[in-house]
C-alpha positions as CSV (number, residue, x, y, z in Angstrom):
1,X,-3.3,-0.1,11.2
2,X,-2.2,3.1,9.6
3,X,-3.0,5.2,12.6
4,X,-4.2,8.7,12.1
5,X,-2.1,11.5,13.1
6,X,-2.6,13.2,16.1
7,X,-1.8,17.1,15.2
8,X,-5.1,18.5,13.9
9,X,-3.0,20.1,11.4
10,X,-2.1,16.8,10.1
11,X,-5.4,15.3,10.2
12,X,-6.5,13.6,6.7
13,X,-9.6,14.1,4.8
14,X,-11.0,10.4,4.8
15,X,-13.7,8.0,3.8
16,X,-15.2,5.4,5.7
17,X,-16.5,2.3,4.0
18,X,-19.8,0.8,4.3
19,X,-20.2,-2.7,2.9
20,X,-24.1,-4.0,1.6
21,X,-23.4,-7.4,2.7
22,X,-22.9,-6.6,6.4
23,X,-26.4,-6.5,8.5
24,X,-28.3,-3.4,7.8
25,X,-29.5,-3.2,11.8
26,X,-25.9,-3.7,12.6
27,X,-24.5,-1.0,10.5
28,X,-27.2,1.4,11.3
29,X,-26.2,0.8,15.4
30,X,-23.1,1.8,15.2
31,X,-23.0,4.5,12.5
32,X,-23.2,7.3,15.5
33,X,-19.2,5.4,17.3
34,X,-18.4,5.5,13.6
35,X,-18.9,9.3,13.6
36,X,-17.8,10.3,16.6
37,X,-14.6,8.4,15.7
38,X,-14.0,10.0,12.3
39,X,-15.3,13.8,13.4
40,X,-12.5,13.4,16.4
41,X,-10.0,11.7,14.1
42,X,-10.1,13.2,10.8
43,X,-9.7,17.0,8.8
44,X,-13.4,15.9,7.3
45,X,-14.5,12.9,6.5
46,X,-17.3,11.1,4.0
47,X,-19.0,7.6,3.7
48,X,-18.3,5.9,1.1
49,X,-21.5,2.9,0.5
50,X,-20.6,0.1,-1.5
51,X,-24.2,-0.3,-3.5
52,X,-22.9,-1.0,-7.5
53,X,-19.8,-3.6,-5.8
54,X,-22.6,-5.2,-3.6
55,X,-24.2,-6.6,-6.5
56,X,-21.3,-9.1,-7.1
57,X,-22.6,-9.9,-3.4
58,X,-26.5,-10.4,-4.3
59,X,-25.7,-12.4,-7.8
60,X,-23.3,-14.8,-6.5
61,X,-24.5,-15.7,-2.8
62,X,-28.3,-15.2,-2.9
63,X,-29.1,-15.9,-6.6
64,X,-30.4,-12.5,-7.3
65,X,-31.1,-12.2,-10.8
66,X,-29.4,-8.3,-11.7
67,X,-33.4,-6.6,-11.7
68,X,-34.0,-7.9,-8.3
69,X,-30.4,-7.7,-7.0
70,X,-30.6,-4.0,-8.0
71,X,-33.8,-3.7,-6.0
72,X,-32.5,-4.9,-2.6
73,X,-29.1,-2.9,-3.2
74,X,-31.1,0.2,-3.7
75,X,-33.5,-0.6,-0.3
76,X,-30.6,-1.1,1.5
77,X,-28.8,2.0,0.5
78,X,-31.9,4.2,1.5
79,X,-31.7,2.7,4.8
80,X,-28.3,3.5,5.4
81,X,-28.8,6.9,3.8
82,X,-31.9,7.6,6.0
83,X,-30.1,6.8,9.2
84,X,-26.9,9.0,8.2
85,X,-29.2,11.6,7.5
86,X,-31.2,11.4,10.7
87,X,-27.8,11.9,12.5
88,X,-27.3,14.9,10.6
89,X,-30.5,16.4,12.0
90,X,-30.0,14.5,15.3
91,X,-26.7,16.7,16.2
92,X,-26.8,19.5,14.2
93,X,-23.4,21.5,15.9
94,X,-21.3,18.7,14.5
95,X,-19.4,18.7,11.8
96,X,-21.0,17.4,8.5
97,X,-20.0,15.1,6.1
98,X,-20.6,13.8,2.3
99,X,-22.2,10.5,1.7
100,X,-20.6,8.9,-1.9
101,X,-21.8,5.8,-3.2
102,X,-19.7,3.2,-5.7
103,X,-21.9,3.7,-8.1
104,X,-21.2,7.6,-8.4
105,X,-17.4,7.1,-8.3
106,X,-18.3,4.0,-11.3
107,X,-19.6,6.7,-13.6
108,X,-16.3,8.5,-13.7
109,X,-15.1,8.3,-17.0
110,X,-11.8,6.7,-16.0
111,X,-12.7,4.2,-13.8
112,X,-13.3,1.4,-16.4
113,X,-9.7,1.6,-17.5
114,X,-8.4,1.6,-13.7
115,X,-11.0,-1.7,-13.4
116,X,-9.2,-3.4,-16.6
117,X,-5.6,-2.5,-15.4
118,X,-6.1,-3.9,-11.8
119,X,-7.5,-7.0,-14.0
120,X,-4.6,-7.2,-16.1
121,X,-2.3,-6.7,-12.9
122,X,-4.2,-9.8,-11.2
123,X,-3.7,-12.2,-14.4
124,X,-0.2,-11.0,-15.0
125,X,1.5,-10.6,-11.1
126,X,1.5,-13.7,-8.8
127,X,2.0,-11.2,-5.8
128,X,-0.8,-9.7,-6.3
129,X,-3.0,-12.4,-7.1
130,X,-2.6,-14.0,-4.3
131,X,-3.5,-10.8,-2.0
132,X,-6.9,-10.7,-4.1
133,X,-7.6,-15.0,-3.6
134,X,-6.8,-14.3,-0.4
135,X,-9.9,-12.2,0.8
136,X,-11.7,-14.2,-2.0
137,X,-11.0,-17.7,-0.3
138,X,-11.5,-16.0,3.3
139,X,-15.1,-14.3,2.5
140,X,-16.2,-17.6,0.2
141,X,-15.4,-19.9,3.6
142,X,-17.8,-17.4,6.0
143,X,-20.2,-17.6,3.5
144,X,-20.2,-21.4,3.5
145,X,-19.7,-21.7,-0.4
146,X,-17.0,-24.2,-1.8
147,X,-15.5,-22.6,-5.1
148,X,-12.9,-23.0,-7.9
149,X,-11.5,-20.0,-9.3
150,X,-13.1,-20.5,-12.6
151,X,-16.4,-20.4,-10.6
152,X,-18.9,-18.0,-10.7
153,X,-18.9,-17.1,-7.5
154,X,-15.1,-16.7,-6.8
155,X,-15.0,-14.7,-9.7
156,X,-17.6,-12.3,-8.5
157,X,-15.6,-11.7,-5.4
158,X,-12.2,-11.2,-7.4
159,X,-14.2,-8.5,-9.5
160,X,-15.8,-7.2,-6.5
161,X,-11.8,-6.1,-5.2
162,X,-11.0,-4.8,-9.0
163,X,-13.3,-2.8,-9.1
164,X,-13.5,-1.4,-5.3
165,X,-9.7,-0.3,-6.0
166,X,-10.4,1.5,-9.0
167,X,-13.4,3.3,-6.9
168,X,-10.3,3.8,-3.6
169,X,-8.1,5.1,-6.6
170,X,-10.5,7.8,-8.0
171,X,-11.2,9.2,-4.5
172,X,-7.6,9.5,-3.5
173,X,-7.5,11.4,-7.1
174,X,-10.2,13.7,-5.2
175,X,-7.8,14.2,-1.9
176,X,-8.6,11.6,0.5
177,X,-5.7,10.5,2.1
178,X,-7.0,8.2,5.1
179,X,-9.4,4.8,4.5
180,X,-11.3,3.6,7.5
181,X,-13.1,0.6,8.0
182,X,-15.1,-0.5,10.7
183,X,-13.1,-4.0,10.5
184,X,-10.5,-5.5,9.4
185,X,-9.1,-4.0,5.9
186,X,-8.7,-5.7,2.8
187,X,-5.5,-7.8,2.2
188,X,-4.4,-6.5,-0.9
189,X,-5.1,-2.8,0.7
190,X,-2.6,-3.2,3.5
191,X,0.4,-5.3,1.1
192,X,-0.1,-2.0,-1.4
193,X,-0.3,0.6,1.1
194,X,2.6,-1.1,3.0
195,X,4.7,-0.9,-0.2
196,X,4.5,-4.9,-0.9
197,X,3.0,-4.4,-3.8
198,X,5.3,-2.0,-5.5
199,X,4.3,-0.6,-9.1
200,X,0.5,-2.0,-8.4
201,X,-0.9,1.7,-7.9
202,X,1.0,5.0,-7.0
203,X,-1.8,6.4,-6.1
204,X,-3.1,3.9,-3.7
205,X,-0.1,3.9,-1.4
206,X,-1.2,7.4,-0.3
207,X,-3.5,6.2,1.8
208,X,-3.2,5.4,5.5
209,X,-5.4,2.1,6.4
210,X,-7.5,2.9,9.5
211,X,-9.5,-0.3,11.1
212,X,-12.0,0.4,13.9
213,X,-11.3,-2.6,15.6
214,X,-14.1,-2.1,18.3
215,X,-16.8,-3.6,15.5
216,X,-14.8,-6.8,13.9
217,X,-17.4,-9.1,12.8
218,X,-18.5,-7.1,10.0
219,X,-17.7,-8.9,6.7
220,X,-14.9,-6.3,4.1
């Protein structure tokens, strides 16, 4: 999906998502194929960890009141952190990279009114809509949870896209040009960057979709 070009010239500066709600052992094992792919594939590259759009995870699937929820986010992002960093040290002649988290890219001033248009683009469009229930009604089934749209936790997970694409739209605002996920990418992702979803985000379509397909399993 969206394959990277080969001329090193043409290689883009990219970001590879890391989603909470995945296994923490799991992520941490394959983080070194992940950055072997992206130094060989990419201009530069950064991770990007999902720890403020995990909480919809913690507060809708394991009844995490928001003090607690915040508490597990922020163990799990130190652990991901630490084992980045220990590659760092581990091969020190490779190429570096940036570690971003959500919640950074959330205190951008603009990113609550890119969060309240990709709302108002979900209430108003049909098309789009039904790329965001999509993922919704596909992540609700493997997590075993039966839910209406008006439900808590179907809502979480619509608000847990909104607000990742406002976070994708502020970093292609910072030059990244290339997203790359370690599994299969989000619906509404490939219909925008495909140009199904014209007039949805500009800036969006950019991007190239990369999915490392070697380590499906892991949840978007």
């Amino acid at each position: 999906m969206g394959s990277v070009p080969g001329d090193a010239a043409e290689k883009p500066k990219a970001f590879v998502g890391i989603s909470l709600s995945n296994d923490m052992a799991a992520i941490v094992r394959r983080l070194p194929g992940i950055c072997a792919w992206a130094e060989a594939n990419t201009q530069e590259f950064s991770f990007l960890i999902g720890d403020s759009l995990h909480r919809h995870n913690e507060i809708a699937f394991e009844n995490s009141a928001p003090s607690s929820a915040q508490l597990k986010i922020s163990a799990k992002t130190r652990q991901v952190r630490e084992a980045l960093d220990r590659l760092k040290a581990e091969h020190p002649n490779d190429r570096s990279f940036d570690i971003i988290t959500s919640s950074e890219v959330a205190r951008e001033s603009s990113f609550e009114m890119k969060s309240r248009g990709f709302r108002m683009d979900y209430e108003q469009r049909d098309d789009f809509s039904e790329c965001i229930d999509e993922a919704a009604r596909s992540y609700l089934k493997r997590r075993g949870v039966s839910a209406r749209p008006d439900e808590a936790a179907w809502m979480h997970s619509v608000s847990y896209q909104v607000e990742e694409l406002a976070i994708f739209e502020l970093l292609v605002e910072r030059g990244f040009r290339a997203l790359v996920y370690p599994g299969p990418q989000l619906p509404v992702m490939k219909a925008i960057v495909s140009g199904g979803l014209p007039g949805i985000s500009g800036e969006l379509e950019k991007l190239s979709l990369v999915e490392l397909r070697i380590f499906e399993g892991l949840d978007p």
